[in-house]
PDB file of N, H, CA, C and O in Angstrom:
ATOM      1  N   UNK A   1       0.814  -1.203   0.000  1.00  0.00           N
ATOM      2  CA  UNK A   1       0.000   0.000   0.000  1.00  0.00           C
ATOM      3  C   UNK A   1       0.854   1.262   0.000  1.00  0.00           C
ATOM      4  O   UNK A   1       0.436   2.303  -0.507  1.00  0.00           O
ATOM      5  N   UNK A   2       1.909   1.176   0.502  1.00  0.00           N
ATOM      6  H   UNK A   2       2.249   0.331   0.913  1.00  0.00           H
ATOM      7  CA  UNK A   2       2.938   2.350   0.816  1.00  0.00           C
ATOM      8  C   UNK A   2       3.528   2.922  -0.925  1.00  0.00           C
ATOM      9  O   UNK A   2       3.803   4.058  -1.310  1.00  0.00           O
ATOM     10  N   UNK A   3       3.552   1.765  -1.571  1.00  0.00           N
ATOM     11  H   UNK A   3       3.328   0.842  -1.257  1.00  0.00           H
ATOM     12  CA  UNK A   3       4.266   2.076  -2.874  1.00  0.00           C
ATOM     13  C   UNK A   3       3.400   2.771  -3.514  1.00  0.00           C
ATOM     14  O   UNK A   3       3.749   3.753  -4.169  1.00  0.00           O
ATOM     15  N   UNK A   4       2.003   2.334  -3.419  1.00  0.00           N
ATOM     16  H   UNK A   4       1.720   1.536  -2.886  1.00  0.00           H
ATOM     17  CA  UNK A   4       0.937   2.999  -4.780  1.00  0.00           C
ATOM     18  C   UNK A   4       0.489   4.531  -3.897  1.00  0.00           C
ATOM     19  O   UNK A   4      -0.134   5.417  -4.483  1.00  0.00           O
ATOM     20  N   UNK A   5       0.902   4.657  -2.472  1.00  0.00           N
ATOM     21  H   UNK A   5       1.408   3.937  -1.997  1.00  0.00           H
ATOM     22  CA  UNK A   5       0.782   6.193  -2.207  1.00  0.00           C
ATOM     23  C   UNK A   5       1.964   6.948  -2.616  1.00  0.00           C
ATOM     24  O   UNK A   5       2.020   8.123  -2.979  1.00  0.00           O
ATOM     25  N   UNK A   6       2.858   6.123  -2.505  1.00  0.00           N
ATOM     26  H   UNK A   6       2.812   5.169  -2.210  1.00  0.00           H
ATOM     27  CA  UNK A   6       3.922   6.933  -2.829  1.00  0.00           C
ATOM     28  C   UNK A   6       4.206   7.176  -4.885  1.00  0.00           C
ATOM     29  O   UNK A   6       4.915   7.969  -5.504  1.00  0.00           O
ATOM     30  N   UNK A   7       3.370   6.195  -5.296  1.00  0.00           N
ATOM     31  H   UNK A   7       2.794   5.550  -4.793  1.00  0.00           H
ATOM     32  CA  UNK A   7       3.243   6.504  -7.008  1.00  0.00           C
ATOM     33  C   UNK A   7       2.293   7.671  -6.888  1.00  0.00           C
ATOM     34  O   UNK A   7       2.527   8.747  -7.437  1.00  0.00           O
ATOM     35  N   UNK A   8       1.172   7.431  -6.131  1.00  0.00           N
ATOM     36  H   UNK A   8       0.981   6.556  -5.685  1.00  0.00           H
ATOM     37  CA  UNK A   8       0.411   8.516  -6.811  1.00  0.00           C
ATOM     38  C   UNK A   8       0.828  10.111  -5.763  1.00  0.00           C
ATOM     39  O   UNK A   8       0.327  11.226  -5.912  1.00  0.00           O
ATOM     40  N   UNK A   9       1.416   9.874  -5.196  1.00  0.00           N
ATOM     41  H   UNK A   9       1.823   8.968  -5.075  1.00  0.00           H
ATOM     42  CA  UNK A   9       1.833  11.276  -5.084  1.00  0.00           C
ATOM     43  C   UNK A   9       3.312  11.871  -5.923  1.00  0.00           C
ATOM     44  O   UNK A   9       3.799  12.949  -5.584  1.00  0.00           O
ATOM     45  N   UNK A  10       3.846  11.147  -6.879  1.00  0.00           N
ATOM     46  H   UNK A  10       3.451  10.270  -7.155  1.00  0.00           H
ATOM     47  CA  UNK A  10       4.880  11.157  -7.488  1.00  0.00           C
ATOM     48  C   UNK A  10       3.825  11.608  -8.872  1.00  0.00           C
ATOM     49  O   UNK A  10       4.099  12.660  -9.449  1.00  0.00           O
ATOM     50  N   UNK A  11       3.021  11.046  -9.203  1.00  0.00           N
ATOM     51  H   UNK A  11       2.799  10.191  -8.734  1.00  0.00           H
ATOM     52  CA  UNK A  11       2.171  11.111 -10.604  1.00  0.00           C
ATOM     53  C   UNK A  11       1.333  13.295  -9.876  1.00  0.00           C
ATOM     54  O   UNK A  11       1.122  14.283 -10.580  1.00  0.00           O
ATOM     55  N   UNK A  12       1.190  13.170  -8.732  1.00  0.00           N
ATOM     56  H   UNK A  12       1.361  12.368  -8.160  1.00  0.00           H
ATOM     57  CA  UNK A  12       0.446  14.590  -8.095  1.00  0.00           C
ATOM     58  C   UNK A  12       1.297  15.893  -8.321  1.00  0.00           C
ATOM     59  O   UNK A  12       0.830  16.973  -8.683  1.00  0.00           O
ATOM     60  N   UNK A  13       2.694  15.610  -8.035  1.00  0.00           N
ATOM     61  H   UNK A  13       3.073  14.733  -7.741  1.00  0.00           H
ATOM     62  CA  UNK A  13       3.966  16.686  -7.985  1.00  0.00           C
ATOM     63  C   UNK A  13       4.064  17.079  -9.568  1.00  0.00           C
ATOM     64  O   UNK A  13       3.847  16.325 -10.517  1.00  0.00           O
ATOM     65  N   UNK A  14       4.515  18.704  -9.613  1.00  0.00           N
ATOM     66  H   UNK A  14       4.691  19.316  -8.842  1.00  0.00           H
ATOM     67  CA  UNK A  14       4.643  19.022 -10.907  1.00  0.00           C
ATOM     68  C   UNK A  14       5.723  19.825 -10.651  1.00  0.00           C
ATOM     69  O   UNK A  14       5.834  20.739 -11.468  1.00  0.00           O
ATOM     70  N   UNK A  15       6.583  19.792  -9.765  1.00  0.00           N
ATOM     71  H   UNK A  15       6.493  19.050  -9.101  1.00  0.00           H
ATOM     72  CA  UNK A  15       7.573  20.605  -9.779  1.00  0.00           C
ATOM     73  C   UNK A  15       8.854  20.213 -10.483  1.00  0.00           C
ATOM     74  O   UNK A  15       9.862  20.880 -10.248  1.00  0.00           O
ATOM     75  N   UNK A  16       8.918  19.047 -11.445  1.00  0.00           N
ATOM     76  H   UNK A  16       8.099  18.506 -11.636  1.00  0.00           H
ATOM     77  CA  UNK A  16      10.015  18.809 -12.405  1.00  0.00           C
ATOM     78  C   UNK A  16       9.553  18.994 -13.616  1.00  0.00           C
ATOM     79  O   UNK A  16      10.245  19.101 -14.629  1.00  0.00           O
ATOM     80  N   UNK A  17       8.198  19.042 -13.540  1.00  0.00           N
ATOM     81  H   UNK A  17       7.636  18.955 -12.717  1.00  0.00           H
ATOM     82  CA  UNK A  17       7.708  19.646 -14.950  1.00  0.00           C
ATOM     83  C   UNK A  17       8.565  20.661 -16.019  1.00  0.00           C
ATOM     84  O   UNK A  17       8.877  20.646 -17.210  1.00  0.00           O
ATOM     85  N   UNK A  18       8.829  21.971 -14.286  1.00  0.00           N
ATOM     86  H   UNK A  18       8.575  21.983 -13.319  1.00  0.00           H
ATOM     87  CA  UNK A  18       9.140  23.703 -15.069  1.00  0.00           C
ATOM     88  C   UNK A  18      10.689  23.516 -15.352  1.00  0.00           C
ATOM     89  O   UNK A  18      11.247  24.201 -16.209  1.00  0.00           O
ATOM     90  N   UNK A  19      11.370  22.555 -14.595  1.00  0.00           N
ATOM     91  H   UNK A  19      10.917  21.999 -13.899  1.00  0.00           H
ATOM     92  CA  UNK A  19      12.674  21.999 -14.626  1.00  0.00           C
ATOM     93  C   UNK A  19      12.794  21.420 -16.306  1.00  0.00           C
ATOM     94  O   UNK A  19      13.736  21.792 -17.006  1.00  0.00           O
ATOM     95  N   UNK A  20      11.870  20.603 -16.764  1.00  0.00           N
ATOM     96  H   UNK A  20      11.105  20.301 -16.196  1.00  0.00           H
ATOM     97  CA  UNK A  20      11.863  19.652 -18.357  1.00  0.00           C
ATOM     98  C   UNK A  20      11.562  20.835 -19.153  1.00  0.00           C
ATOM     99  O   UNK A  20      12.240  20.882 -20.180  1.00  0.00           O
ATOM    100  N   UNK A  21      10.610  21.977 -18.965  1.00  0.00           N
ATOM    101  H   UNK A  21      10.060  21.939 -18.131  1.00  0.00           H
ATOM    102  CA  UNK A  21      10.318  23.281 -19.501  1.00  0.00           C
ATOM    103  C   UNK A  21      11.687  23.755 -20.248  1.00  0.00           C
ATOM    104  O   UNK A  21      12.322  23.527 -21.278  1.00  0.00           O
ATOM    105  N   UNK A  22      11.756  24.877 -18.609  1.00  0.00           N
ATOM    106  H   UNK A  22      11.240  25.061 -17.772  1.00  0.00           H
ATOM    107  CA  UNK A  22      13.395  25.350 -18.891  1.00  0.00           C
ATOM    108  C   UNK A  22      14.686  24.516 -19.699  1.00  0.00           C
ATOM    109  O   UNK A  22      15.511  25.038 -20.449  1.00  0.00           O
ATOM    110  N   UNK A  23      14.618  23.406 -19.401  1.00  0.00           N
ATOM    111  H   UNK A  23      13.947  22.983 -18.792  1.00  0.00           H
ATOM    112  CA  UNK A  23      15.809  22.507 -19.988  1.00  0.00           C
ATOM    113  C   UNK A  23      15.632  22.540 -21.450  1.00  0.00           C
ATOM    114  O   UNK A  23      16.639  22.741 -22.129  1.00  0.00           O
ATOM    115  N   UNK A  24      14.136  22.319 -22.217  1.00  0.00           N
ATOM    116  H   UNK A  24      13.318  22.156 -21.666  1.00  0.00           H
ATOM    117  CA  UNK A  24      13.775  22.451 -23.225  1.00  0.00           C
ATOM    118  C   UNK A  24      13.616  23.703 -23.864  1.00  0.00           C
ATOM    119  O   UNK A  24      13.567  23.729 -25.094  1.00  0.00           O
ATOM    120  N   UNK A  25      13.518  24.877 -23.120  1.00  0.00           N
ATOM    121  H   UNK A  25      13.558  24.856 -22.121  1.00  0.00           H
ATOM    122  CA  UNK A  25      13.553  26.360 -23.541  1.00  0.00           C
ATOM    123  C   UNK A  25      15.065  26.438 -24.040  1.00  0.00           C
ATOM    124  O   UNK A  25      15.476  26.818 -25.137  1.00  0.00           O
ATOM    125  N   UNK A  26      15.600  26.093 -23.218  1.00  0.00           N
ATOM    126  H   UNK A  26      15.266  25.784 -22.327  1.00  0.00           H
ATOM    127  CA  UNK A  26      17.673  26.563 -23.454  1.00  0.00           C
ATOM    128  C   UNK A  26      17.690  25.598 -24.656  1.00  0.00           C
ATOM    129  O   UNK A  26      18.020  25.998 -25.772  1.00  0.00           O
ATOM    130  N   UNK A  27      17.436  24.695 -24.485  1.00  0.00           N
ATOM    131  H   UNK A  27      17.168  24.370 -23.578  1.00  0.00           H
ATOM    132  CA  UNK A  27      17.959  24.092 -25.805  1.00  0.00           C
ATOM    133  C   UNK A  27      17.338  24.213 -27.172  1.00  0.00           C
ATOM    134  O   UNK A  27      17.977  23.626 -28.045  1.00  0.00           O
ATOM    135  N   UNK A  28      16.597  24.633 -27.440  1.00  0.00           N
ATOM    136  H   UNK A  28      16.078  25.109 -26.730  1.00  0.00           H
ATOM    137  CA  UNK A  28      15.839  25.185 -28.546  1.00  0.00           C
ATOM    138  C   UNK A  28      16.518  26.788 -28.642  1.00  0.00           C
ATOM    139  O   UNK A  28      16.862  27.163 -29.763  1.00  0.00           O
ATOM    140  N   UNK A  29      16.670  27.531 -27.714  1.00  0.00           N
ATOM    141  H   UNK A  29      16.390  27.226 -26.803  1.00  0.00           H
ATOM    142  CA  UNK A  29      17.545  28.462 -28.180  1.00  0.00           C
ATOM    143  C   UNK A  29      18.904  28.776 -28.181  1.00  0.00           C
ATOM    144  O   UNK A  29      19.331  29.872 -28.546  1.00  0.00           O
ATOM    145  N   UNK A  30      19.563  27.905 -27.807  1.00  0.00           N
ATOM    146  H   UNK A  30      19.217  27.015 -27.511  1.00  0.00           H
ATOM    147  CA  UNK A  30      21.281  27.187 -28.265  1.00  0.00           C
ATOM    148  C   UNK A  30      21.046  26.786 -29.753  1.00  0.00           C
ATOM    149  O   UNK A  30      21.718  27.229 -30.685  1.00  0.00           O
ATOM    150  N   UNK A  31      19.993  25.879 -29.877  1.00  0.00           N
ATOM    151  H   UNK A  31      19.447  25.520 -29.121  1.00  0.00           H
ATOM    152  CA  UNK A  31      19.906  25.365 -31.280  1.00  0.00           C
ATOM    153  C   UNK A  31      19.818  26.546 -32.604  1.00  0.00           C
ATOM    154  O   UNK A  31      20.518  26.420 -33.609  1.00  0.00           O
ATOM    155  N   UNK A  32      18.583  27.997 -32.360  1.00  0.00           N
ATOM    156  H   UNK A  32      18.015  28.099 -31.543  1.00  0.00           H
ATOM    157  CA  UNK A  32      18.816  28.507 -32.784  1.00  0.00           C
ATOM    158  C   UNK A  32      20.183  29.617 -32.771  1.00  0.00           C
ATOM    159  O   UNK A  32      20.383  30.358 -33.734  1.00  0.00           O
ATOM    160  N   UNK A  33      20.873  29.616 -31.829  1.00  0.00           N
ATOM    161  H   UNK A  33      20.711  29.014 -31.047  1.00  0.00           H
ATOM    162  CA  UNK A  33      21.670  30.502 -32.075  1.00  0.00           C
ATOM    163  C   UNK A  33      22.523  29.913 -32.782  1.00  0.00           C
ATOM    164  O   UNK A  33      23.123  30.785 -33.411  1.00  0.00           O
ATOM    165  N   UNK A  34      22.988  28.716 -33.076  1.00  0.00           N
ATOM    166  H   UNK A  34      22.501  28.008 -32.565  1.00  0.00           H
ATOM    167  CA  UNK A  34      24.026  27.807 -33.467  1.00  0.00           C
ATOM    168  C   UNK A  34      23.531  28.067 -34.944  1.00  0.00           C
ATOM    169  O   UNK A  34      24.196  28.520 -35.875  1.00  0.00           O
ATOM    170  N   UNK A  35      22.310  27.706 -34.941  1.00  0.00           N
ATOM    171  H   UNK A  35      21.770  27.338 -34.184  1.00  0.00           H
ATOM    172  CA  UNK A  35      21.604  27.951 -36.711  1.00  0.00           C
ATOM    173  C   UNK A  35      22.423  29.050 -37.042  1.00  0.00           C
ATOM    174  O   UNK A  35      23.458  28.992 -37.706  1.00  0.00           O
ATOM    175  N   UNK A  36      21.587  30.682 -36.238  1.00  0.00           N
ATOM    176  H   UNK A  36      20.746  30.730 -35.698  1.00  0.00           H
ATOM    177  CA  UNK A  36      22.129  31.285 -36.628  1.00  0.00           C
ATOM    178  C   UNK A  36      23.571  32.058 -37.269  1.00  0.00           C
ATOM    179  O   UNK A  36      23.694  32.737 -38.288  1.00  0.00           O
ATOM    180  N   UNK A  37      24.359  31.745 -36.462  1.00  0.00           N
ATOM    181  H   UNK A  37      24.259  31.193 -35.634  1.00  0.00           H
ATOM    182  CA  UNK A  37      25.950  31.999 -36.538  1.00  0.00           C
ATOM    183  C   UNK A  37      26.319  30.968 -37.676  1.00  0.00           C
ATOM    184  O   UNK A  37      26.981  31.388 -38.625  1.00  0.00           O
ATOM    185  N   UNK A  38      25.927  29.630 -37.639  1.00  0.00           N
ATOM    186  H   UNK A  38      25.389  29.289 -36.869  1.00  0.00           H
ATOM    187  CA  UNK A  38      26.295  29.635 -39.108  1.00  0.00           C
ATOM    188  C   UNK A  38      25.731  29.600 -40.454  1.00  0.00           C
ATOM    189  O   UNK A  38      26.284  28.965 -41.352  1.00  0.00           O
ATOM    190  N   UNK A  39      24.418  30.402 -40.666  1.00  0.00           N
ATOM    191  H   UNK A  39      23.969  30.917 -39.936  1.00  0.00           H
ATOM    192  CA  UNK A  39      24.060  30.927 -41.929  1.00  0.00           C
ATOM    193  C   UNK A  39      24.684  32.385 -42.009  1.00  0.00           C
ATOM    194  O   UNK A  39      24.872  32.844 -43.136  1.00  0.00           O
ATOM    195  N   UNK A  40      25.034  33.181 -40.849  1.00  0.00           N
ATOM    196  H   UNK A  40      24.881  32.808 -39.934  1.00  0.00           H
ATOM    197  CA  UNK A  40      25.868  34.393 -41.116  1.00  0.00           C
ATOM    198  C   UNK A  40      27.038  34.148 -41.496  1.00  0.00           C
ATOM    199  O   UNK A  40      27.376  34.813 -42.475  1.00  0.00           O
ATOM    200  N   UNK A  41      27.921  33.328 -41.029  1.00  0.00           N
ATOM    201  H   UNK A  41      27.647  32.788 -40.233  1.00  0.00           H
ATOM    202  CA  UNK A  41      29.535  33.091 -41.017  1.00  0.00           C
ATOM    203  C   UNK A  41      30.039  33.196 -42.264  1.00  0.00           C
ATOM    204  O   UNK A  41      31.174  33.637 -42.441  1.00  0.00           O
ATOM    205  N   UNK A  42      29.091  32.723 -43.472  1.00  0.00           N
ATOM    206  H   UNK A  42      28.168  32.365 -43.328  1.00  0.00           H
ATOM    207  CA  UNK A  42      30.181  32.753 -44.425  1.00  0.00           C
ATOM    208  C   UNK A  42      29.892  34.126 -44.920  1.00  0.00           C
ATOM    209  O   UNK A  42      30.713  34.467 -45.771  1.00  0.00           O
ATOM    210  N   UNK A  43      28.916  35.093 -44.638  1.00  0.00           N
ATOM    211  H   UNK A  43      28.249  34.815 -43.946  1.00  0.00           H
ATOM    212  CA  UNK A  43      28.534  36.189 -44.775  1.00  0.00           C
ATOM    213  C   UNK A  43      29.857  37.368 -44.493  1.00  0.00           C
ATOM    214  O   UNK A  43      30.336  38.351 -45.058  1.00  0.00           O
ATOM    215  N   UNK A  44      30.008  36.807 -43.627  1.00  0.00           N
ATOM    216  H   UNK A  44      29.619  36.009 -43.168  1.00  0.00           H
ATOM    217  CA  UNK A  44      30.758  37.938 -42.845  1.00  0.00           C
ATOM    218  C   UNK A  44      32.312  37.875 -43.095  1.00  0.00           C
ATOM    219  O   UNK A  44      33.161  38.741 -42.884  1.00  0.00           O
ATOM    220  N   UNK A  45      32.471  36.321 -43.718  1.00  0.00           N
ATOM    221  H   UNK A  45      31.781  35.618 -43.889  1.00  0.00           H
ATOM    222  CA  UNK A  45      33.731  36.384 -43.654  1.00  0.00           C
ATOM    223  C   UNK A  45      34.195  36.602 -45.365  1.00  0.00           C
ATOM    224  O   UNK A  45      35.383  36.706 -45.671  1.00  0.00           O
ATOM    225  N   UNK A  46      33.254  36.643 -46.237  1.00  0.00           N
ATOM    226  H   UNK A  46      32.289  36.559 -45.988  1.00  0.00           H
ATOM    227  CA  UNK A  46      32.974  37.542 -47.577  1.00  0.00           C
ATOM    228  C   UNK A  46      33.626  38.785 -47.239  1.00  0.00           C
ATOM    229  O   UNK A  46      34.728  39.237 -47.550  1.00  0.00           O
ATOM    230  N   UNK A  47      32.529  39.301 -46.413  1.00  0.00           N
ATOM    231  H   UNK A  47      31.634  38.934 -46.161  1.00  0.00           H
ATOM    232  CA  UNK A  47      32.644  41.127 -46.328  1.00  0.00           C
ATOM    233  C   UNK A  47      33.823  41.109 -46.043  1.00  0.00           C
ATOM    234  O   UNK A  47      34.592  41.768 -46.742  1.00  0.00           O
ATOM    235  N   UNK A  48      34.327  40.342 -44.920  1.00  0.00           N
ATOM    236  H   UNK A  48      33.702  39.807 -44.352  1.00  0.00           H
ATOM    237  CA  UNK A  48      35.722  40.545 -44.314  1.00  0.00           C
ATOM    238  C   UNK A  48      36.624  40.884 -45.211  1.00  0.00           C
ATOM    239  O   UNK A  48      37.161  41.990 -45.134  1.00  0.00           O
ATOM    240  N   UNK A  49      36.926  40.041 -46.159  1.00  0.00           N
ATOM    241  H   UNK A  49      36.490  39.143 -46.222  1.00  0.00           H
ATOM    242  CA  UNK A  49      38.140  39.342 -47.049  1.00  0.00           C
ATOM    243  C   UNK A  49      38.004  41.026 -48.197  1.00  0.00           C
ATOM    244  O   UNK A  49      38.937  41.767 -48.507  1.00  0.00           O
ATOM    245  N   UNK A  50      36.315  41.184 -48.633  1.00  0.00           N
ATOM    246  H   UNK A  50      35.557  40.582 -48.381  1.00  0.00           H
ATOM    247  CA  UNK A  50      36.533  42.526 -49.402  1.00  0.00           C
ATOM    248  C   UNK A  50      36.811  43.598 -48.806  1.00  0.00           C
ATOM    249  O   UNK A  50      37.613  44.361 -49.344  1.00  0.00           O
ATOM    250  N   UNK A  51      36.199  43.952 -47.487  1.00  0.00           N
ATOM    251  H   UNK A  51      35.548  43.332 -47.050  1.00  0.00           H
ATOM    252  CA  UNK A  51      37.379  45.268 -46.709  1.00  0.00           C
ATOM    253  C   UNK A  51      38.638  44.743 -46.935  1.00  0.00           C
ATOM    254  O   UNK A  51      39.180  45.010 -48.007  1.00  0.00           O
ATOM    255  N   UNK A  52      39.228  44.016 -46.091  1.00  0.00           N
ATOM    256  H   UNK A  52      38.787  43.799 -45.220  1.00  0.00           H
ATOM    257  CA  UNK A  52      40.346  43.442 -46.323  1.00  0.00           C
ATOM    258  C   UNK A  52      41.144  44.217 -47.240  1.00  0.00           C
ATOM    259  O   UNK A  52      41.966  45.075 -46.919  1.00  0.00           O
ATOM    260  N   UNK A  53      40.739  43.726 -48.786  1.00  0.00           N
ATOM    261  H   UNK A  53      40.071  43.029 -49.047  1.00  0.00           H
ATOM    262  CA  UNK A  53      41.302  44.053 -49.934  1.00  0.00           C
ATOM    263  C   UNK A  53      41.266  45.303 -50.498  1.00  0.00           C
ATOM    264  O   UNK A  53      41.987  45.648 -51.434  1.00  0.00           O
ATOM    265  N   UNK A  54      40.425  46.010 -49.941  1.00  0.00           N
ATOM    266  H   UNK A  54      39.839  45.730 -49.180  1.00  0.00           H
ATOM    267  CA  UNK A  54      40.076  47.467 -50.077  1.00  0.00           C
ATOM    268  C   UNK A  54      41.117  48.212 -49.380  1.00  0.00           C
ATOM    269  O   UNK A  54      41.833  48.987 -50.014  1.00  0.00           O
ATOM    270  N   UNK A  55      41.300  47.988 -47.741  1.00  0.00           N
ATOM    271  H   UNK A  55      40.719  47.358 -47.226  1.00  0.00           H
ATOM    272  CA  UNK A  55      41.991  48.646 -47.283  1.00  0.00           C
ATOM    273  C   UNK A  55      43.707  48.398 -47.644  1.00  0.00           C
ATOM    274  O   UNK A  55      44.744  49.045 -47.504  1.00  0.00           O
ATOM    275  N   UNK A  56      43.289  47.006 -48.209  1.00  0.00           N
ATOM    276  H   UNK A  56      42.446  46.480 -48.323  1.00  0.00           H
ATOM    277  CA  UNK A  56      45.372  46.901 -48.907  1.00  0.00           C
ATOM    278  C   UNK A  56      45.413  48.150 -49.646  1.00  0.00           C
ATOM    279  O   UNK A  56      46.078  49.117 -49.276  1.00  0.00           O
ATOM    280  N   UNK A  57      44.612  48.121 -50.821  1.00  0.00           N
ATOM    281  H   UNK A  57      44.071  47.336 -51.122  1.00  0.00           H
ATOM    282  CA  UNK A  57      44.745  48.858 -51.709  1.00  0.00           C
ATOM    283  C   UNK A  57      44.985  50.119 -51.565  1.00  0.00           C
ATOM    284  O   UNK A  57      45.802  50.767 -52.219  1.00  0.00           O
ATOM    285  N   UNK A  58      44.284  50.517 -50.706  1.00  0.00           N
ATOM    286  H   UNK A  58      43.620  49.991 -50.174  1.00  0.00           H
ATOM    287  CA  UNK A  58      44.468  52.691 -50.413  1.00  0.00           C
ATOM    288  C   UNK A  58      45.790  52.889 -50.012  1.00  0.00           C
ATOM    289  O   UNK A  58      46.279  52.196 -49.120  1.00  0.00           O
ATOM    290  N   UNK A  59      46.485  53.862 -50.647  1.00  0.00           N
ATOM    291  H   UNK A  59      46.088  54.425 -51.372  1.00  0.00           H
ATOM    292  CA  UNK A  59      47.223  54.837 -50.087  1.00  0.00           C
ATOM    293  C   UNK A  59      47.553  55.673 -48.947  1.00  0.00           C
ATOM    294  O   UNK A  59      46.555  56.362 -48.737  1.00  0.00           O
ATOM    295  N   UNK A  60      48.094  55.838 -48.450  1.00  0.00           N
ATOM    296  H   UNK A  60      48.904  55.278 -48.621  1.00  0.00           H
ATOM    297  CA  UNK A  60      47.947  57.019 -47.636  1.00  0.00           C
ATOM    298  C   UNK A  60      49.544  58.158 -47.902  1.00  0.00           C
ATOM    299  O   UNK A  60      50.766  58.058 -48.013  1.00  0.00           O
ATOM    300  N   UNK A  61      48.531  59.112 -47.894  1.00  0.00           N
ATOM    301  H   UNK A  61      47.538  59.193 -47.804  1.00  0.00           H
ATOM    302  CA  UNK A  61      49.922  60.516 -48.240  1.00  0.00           C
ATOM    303  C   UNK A  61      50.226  60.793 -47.249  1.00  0.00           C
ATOM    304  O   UNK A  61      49.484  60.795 -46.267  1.00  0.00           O
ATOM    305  N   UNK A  62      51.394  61.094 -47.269  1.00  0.00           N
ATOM    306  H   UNK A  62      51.996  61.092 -48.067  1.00  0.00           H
ATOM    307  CA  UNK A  62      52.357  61.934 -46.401  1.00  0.00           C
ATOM    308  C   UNK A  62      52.443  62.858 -46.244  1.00  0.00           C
ATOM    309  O   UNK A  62      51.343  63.254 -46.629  1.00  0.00           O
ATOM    310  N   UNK A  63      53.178  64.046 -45.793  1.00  0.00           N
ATOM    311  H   UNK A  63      54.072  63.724 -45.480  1.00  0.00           H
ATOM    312  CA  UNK A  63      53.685  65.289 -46.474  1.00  0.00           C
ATOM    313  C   UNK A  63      55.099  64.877 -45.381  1.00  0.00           C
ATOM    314  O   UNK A  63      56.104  65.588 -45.378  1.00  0.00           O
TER     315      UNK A  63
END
């Protein structure tokens, strides 16, 4: 009798619920940030390479 009170007050508790929540919130937005950074990356490292080559190129005067 002790076990099936102690199931159904285990089945009553919802306080690991917000715990499976949160755990599942962070990881859905790790996932997107990971997306994100690499559909930008090769973006950026384009632009990079053409500043880059821009700023070889200029001059600068003296006097």
């Amino acid at each position: 009798m002790k076990l099936f009170k102690l199931a159904k007050k285990f089945r009553a508790e919802e306080d690991g619920a917000v715990t499976v929540d949160w755990v599942v919130l962070t990881a859905a937005i790790v996932g997107l940030g990971i997306a994100v950074l690499t559909s930008v990356s090769g973006g950026t490292t384009s632009l990079a390479d053409k500043v880059s080559s821009s700023l070889s190129a200029m001059t600068i005067m003296t006097h």
